[in-house]
DSSP file (Angstrom, degrees, kcal/mol; ACC not computed):
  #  RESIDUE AA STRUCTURE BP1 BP2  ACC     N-H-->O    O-->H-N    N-H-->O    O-->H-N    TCO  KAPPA ALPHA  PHI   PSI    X-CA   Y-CA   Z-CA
    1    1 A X              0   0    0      0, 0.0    86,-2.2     0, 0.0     2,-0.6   0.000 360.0 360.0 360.0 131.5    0.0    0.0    0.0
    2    2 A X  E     +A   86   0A   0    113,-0.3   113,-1.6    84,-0.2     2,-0.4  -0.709 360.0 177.2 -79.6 129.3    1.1    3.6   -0.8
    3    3 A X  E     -AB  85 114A   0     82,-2.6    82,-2.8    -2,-0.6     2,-0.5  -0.942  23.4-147.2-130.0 178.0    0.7    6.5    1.1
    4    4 A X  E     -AB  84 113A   0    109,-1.6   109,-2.0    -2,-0.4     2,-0.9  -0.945  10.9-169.0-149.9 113.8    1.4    9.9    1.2
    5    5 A X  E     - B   0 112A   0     78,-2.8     2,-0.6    -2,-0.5    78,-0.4  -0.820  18.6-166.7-115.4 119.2    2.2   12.1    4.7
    6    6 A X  E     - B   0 111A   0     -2,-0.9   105,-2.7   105,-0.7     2,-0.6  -0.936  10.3-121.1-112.6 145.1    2.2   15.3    3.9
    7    7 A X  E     +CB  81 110A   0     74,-2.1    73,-3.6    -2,-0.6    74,-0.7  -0.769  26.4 175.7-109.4 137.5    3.4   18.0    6.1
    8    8 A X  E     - B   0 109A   0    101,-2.3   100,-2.4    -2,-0.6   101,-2.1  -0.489  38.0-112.1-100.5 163.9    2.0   21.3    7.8
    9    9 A X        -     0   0    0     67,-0.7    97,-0.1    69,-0.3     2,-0.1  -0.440  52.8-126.6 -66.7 158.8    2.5   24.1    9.9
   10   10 A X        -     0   0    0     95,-0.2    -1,-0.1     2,-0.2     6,-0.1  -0.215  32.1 -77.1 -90.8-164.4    0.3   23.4   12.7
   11   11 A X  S    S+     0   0    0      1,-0.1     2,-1.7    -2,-0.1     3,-0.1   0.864  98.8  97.7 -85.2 -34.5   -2.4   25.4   14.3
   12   12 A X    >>  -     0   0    0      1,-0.2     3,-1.4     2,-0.1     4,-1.2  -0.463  51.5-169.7 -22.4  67.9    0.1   27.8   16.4
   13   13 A X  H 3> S+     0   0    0     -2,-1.7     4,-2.7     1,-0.2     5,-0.4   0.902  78.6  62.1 -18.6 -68.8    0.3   30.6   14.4
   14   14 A X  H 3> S+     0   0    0      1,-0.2     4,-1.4     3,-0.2    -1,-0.2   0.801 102.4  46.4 -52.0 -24.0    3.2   32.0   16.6
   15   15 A X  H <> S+     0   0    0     -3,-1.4     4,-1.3     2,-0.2    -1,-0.2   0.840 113.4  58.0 -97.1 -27.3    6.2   28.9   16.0
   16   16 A X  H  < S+     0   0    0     -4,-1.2    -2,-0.2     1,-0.2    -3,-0.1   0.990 111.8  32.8 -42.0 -74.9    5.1   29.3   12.3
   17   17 A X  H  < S+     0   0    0     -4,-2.7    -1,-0.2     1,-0.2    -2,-0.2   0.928 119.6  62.7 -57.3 -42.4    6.0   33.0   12.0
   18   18 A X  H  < S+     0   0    0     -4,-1.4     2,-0.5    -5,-0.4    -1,-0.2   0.667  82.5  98.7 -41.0 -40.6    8.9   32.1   14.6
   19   19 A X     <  +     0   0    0     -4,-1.3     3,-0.1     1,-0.1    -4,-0.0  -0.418  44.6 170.6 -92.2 141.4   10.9   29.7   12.6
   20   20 A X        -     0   0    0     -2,-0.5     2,-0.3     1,-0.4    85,-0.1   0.341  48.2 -28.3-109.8-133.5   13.7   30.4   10.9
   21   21 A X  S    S-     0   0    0      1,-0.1    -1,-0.4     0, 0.0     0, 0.0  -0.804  78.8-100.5 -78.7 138.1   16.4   28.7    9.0
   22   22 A X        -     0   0    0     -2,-0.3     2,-0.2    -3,-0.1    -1,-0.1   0.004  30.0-116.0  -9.3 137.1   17.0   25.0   10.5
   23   23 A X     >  -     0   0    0      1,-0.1     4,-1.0    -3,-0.1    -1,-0.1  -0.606  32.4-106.6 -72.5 158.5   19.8   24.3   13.0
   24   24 A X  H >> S+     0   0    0     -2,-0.2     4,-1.2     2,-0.2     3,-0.7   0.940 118.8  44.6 -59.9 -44.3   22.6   21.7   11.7
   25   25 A X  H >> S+     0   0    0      2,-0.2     4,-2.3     1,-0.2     3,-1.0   0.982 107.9  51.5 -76.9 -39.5   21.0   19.1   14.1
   26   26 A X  H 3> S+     0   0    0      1,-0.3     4,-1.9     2,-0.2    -1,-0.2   0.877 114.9  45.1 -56.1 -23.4   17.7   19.6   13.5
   27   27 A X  H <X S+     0   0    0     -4,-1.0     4,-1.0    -3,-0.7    -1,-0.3   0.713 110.1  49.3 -95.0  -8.9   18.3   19.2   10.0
   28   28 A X  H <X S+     0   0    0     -4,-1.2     4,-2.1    -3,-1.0    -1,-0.3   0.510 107.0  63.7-103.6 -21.0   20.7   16.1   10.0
   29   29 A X  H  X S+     0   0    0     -4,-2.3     4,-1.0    -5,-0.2    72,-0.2   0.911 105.5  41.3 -72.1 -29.2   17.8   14.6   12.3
   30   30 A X  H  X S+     0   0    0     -4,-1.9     4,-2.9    -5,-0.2    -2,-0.2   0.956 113.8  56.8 -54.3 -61.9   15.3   14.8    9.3
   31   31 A X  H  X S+     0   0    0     -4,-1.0     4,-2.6     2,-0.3    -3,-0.2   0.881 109.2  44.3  -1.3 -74.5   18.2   13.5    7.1
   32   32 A X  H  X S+     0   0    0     -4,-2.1     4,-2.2     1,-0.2    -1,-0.2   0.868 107.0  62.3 -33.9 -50.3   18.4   10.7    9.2
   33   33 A X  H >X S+     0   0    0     -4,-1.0     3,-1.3     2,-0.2     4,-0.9   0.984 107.0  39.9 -37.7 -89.6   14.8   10.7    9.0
   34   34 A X  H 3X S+     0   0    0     -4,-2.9     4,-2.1     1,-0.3     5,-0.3   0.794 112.2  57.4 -45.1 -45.0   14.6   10.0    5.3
   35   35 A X  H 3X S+     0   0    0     -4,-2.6     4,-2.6     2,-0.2    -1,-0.3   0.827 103.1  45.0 -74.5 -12.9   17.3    7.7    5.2
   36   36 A X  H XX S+     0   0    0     -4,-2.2     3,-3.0    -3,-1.3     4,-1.5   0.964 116.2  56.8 -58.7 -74.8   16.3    4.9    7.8
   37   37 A X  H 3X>S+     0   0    0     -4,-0.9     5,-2.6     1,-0.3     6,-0.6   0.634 110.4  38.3 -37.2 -56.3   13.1    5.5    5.6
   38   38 A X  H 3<5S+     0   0    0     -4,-2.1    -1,-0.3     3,-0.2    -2,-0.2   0.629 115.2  55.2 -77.9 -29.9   15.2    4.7    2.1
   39   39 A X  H <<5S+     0   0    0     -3,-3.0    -1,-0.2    -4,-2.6    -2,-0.2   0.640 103.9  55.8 -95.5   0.5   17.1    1.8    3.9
   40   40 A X  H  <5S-     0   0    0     -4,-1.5    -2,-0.2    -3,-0.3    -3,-0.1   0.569 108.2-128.6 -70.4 -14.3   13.7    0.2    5.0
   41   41 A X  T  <5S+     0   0    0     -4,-0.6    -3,-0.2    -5,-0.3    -4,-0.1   0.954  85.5 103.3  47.8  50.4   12.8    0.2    1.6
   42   42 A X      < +     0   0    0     -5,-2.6    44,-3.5     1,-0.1     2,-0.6   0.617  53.1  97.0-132.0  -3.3    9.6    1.9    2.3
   43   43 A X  E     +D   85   0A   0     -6,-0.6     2,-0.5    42,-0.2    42,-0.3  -0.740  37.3 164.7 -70.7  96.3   10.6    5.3    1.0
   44   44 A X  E     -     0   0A   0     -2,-0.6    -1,-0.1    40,-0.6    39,-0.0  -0.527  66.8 -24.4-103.5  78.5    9.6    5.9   -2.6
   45   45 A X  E     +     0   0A   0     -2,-0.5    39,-3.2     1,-0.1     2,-0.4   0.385  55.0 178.8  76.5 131.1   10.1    9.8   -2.8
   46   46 A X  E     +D   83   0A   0     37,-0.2     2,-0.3    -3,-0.1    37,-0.2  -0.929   7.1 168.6-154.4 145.6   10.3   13.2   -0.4
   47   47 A X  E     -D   82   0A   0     35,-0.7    35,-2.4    -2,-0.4     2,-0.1  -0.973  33.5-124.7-142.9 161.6   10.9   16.8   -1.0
   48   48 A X  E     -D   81   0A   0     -2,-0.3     2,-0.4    33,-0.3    33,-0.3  -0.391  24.4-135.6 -81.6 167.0   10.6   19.6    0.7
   49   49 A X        -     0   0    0     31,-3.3     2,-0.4    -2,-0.1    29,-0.0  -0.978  25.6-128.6-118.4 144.8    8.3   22.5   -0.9
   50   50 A X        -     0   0    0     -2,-0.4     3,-0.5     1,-0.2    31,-0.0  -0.635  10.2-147.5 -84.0 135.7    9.8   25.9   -0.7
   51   51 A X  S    S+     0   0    0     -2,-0.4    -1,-0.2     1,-0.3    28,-0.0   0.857  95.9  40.1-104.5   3.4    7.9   28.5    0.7
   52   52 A X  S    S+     0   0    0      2,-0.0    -1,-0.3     0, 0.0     2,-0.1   0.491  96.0 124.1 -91.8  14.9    8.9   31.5   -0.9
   53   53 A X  S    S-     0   0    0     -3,-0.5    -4,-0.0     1,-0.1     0, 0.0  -0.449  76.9 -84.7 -74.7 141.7    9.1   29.4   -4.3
   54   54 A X        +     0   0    0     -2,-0.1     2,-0.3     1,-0.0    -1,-0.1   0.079  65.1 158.0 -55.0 147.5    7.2   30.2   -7.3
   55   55 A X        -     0   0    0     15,-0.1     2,-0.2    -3,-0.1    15,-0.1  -0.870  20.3-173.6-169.1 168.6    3.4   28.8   -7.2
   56   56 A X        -     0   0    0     -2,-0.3     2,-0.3    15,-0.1    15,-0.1  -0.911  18.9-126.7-161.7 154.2    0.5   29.1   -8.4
   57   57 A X        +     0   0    0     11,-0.4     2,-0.5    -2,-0.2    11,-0.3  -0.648  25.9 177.4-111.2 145.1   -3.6   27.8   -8.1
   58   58 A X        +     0   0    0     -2,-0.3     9,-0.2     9,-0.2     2,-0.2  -0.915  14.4 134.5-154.3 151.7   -5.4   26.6  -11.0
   59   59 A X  E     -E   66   0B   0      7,-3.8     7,-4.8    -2,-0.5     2,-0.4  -0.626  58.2 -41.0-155.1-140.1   -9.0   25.3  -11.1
   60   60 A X  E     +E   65   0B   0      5,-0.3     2,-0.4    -2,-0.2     5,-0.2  -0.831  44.9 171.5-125.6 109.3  -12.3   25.5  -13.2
   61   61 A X  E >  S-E   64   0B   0      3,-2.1     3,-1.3    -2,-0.4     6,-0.0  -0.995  80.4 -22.0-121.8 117.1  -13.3   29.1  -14.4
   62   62 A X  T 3  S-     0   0    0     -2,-0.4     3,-0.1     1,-0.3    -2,-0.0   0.650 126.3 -50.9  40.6  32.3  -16.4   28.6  -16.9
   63   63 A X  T 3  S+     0   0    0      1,-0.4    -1,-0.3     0, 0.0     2,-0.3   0.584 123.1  89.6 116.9  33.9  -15.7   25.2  -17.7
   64   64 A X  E <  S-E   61   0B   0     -3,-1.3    -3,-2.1     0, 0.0    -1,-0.4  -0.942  85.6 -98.7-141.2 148.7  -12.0   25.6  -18.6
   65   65 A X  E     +E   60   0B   0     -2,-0.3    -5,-0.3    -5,-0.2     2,-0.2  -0.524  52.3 162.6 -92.1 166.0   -9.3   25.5  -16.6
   66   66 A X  E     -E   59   0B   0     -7,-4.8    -7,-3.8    -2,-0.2     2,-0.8  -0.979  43.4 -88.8-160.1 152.5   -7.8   29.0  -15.3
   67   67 A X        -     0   0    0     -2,-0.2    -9,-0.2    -9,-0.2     3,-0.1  -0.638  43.4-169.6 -70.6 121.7   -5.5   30.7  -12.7
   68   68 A X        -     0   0    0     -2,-0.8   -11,-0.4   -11,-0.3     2,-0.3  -0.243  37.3 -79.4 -84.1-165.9   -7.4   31.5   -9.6
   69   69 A X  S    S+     0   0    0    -13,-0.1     2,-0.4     2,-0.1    -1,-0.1  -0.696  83.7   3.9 -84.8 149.6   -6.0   33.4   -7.3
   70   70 A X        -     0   0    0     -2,-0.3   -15,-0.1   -13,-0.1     3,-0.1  -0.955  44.9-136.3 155.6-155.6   -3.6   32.3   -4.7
   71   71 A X  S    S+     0   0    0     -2,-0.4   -13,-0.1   -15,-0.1   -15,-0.1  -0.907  93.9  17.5-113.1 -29.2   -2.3   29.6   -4.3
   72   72 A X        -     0   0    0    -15,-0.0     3,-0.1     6,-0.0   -15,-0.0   0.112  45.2-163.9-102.4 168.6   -2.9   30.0   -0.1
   73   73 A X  S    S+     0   0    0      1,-0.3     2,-0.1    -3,-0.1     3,-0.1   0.086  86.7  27.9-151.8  27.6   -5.3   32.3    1.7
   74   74 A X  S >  S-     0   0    0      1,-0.0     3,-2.4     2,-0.0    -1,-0.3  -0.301  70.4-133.9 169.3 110.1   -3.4   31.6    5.1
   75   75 A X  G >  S+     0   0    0      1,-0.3     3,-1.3     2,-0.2   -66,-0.2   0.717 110.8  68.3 -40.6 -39.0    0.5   30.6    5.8
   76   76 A X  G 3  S+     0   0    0      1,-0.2   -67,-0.7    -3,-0.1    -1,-0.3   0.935  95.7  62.0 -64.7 -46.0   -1.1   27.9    8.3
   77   77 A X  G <  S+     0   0    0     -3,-2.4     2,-0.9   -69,-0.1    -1,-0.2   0.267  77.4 109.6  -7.2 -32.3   -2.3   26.4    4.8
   78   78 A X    <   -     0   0    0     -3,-1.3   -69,-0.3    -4,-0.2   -29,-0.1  -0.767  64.3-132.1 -96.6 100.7    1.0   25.6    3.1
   79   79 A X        -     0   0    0     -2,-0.9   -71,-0.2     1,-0.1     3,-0.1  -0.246  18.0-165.6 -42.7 135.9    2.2   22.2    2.5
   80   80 A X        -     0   0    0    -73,-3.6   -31,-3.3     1,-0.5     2,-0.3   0.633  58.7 -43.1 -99.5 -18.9    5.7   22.3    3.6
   81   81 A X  E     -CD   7  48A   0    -74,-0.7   -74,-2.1   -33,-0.3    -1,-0.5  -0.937  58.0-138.3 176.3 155.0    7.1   18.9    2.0
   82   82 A X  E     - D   0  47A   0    -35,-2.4   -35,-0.7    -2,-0.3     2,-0.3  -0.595   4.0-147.2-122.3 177.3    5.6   14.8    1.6
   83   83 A X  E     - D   0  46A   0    -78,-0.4   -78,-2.8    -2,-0.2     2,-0.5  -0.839   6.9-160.4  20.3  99.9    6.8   11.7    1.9
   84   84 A X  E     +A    4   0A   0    -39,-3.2   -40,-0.6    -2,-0.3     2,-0.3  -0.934  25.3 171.7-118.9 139.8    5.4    8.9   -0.3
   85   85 A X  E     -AD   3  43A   0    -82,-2.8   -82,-2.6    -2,-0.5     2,-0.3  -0.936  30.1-137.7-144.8 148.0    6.3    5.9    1.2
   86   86 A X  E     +A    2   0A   0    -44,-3.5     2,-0.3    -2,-0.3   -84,-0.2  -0.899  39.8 151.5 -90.2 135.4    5.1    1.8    0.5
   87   87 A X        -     0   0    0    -86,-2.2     3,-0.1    -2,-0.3   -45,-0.0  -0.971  55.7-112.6-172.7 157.6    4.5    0.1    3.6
   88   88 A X  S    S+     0   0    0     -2,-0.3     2,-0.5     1,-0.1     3,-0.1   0.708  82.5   2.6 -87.5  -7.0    2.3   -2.6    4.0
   89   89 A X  S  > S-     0   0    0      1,-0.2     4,-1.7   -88,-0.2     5,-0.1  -0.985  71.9 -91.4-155.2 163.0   -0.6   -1.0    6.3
   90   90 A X  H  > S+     0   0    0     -2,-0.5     4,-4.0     2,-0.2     5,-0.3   0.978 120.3  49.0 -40.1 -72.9   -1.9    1.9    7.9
   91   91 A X  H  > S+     0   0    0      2,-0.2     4,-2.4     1,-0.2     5,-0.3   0.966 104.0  57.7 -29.9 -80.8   -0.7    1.6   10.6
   92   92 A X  H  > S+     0   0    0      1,-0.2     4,-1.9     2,-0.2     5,-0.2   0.826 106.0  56.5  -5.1 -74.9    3.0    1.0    9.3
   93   93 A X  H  X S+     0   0    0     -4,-1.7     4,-2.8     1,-0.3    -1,-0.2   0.833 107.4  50.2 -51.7 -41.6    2.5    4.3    7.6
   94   94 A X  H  X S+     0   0    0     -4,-4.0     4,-1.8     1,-0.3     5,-0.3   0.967 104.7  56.8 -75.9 -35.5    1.8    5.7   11.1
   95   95 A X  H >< S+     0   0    0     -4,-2.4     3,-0.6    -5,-0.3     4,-0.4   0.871 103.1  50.6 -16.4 -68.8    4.6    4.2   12.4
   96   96 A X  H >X S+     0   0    0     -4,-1.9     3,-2.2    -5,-0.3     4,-0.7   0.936 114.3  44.4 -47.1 -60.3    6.8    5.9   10.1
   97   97 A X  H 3< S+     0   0    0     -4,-2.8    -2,-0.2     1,-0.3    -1,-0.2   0.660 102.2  67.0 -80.3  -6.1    5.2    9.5   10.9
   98   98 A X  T << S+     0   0    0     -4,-1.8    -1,-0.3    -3,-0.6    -2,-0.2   0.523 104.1  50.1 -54.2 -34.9    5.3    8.6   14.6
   99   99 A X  T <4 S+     0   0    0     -3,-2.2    -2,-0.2    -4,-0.4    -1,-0.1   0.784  80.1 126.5 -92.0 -25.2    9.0    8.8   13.9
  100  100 A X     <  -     0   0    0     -4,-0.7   -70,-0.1     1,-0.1    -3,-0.0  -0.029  67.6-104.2 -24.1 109.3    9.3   11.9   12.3
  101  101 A X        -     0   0    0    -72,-0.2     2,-0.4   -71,-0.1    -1,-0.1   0.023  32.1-136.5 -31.1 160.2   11.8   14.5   13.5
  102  102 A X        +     0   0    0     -3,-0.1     6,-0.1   -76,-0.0    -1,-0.1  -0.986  66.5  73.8-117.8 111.6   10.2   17.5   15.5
  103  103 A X        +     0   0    0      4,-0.4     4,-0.2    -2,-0.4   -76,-0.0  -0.279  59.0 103.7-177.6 -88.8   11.4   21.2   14.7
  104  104 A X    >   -     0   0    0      1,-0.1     3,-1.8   -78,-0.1    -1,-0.3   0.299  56.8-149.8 -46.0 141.5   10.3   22.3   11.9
  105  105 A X  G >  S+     0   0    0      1,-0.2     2,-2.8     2,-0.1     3,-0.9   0.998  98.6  49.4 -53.1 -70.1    7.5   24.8   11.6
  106  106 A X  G 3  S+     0   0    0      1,-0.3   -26,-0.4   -97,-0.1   -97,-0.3   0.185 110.4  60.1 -72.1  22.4    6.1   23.7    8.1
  107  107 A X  G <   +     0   0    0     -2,-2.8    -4,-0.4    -3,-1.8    -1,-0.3  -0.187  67.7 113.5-161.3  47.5    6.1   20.0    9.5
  108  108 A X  S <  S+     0   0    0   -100,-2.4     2,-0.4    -3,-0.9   -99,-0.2   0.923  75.4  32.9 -54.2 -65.5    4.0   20.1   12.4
  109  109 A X  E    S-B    8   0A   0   -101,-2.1  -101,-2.3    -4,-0.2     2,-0.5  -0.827  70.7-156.7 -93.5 146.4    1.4   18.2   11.6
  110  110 A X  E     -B    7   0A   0     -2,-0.4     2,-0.5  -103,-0.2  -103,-0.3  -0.994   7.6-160.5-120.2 118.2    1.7   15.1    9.3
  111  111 A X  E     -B    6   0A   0   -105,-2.7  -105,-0.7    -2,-0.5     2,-0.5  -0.802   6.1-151.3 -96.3 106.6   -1.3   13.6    7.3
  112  112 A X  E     +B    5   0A   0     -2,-0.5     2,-0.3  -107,-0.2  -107,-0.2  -0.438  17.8 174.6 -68.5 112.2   -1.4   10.5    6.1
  113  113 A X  E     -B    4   0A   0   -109,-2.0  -109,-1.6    -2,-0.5     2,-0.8  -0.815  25.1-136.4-106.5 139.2   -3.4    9.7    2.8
  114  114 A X  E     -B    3   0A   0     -2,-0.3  -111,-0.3  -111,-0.2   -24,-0.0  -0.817  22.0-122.3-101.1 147.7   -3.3    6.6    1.3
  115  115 A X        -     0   0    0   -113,-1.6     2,-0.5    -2,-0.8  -113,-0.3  -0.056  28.1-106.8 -69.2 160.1   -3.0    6.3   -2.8
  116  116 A X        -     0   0    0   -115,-0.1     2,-0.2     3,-0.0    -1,-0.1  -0.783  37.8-147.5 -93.7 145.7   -5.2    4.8   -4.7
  117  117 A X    >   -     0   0    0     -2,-0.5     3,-0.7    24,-0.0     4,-0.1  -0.423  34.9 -99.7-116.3 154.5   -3.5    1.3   -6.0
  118  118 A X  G >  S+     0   0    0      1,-0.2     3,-3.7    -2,-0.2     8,-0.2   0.937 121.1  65.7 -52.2 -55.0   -4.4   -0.3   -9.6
  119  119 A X  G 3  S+     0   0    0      1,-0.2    -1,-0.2    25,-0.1     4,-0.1   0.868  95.1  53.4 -36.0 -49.9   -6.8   -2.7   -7.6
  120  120 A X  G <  S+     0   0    0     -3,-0.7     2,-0.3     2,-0.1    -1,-0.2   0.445  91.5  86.5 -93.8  27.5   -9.0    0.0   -6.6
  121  121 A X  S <  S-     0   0    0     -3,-3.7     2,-0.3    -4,-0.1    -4,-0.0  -0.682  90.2-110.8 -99.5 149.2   -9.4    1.1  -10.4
  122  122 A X    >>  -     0   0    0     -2,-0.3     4,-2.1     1,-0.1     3,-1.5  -0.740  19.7-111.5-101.7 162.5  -12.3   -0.9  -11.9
  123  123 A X  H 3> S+     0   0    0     -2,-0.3     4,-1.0     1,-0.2    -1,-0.1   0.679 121.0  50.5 -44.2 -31.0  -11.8   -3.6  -14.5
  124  124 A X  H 3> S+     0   0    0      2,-0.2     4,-2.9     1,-0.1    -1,-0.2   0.869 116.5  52.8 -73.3 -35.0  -13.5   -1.6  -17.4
  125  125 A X  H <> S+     0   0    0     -3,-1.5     4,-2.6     1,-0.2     5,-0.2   0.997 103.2  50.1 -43.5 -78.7  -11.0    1.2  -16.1
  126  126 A X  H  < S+     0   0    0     -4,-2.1     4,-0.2     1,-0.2    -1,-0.2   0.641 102.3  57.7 -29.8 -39.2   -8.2   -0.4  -16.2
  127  127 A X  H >X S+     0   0    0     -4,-1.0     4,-2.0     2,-0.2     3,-1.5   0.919 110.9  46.2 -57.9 -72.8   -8.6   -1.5  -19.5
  128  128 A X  H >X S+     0   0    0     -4,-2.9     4,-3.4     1,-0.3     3,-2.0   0.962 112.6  52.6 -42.8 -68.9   -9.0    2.3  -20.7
  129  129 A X  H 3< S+     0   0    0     -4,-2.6    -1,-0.3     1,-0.3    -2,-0.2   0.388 111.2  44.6 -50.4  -3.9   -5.9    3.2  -18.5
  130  130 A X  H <4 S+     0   0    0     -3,-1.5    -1,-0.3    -5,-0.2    -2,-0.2   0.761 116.0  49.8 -86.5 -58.1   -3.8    0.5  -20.1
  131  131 A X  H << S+     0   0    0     -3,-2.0     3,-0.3    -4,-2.0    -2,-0.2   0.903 122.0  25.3 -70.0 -59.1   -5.0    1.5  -23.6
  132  132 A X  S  < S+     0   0    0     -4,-3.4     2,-0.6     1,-0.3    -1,-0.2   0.833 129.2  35.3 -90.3 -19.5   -4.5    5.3  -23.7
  133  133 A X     >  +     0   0    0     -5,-0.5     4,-0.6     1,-0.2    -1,-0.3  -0.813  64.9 151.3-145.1  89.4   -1.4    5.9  -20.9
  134  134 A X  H  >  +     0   0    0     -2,-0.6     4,-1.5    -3,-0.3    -1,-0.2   0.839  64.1  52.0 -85.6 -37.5    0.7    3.0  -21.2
  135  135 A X  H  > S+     0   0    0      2,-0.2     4,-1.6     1,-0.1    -2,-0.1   0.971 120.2  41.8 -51.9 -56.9    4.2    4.3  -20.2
  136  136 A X  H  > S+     0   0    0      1,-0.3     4,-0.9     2,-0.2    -1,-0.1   0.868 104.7  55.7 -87.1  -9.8    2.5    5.6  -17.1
  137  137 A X  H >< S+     0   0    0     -4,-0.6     3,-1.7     1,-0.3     4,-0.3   0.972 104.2  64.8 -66.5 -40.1    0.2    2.9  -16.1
  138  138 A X  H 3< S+     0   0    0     -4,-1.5    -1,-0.3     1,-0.3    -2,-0.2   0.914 109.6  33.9 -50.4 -45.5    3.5    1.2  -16.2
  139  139 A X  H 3< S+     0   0    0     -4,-1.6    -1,-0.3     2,-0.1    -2,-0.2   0.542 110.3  57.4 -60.7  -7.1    4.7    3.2  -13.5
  140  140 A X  S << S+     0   0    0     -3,-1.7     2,-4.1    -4,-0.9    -3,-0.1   0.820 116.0  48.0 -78.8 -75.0    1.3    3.6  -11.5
  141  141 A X  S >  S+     0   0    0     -4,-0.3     3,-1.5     1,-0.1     2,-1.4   0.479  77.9 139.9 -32.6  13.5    1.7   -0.8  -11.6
  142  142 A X  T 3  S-     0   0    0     -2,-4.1    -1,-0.1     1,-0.3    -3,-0.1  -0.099  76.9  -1.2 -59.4 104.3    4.9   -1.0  -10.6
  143  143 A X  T 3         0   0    0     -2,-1.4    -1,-0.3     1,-0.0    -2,-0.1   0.856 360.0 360.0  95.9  19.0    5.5   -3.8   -8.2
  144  144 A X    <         0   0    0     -3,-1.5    -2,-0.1   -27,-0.0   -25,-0.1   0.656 360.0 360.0-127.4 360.0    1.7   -4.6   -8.5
């Protein structure tokens, strides 16, 4: 099973606004972090998101897609960085984010989603997805 823990500032406004560049340990504890994650083998990707880094919203403006405005309406709001991880349960996953360094601002809270897996596409689906996006269904199936 896949998931995906993404992390946020928490509801504390004040350690948000507070935090500043990383210490060297806090940031070699994250480090750490990712690699026991990547020498479990359960790590399949993390990044960080920058937050003064270019972004932008897009959604559904008269049936088309368009730039809203944005991307945020509130700093508390702003994914700081994910984790997509393989792990065989829910639990596991919390496990993992139960381990997670503690510091960072933009990585108070961690939620854990899980992805949706080839299985939970139906058969007539599948079929399409096969048909029209074959390089990537070969990467959604990897390992499935």
């Amino acid at each position: 099973m896949r998931f995906i823990i993404t992390a946020a500032p928490g509801t504390d406004q004040a350690t948000t606004e507070a935090e500043g560049a990383p210490d060297e340990e806090l940031f070699a504890a994250y480090m750490k972090y990712n690699e026991e994650m990547a020498k479990a083998g359960v790590l399949i990707a993390s990044e960080g998101l920058n937050p003064a880094g270019a972004r932008a919203r897009v959604g559904i403006s008269g049936g088309k897609r368009a730039v809203l405005d944005g991307p945020f309406v509130e700093t508390k709001e702003l994914v700081g960085g994910f984790y997509l991880i393989e792990v065989s349960s829910k639990e596991e996953a919390i496990a993992w984010a139960l381990r997670c360094p503690v510091g960072f601002g933009s990585a108070e809270v961690l939620t854990i989603q899980q992805m949706t897996d080839l299985s939970d596409i139906p058969p007539r689906f599948r079929d399409i997805l096969l048909d029209v996006a074959p390089t990537w269904s070969a990467s959604f199936s990897k390992g499935k």
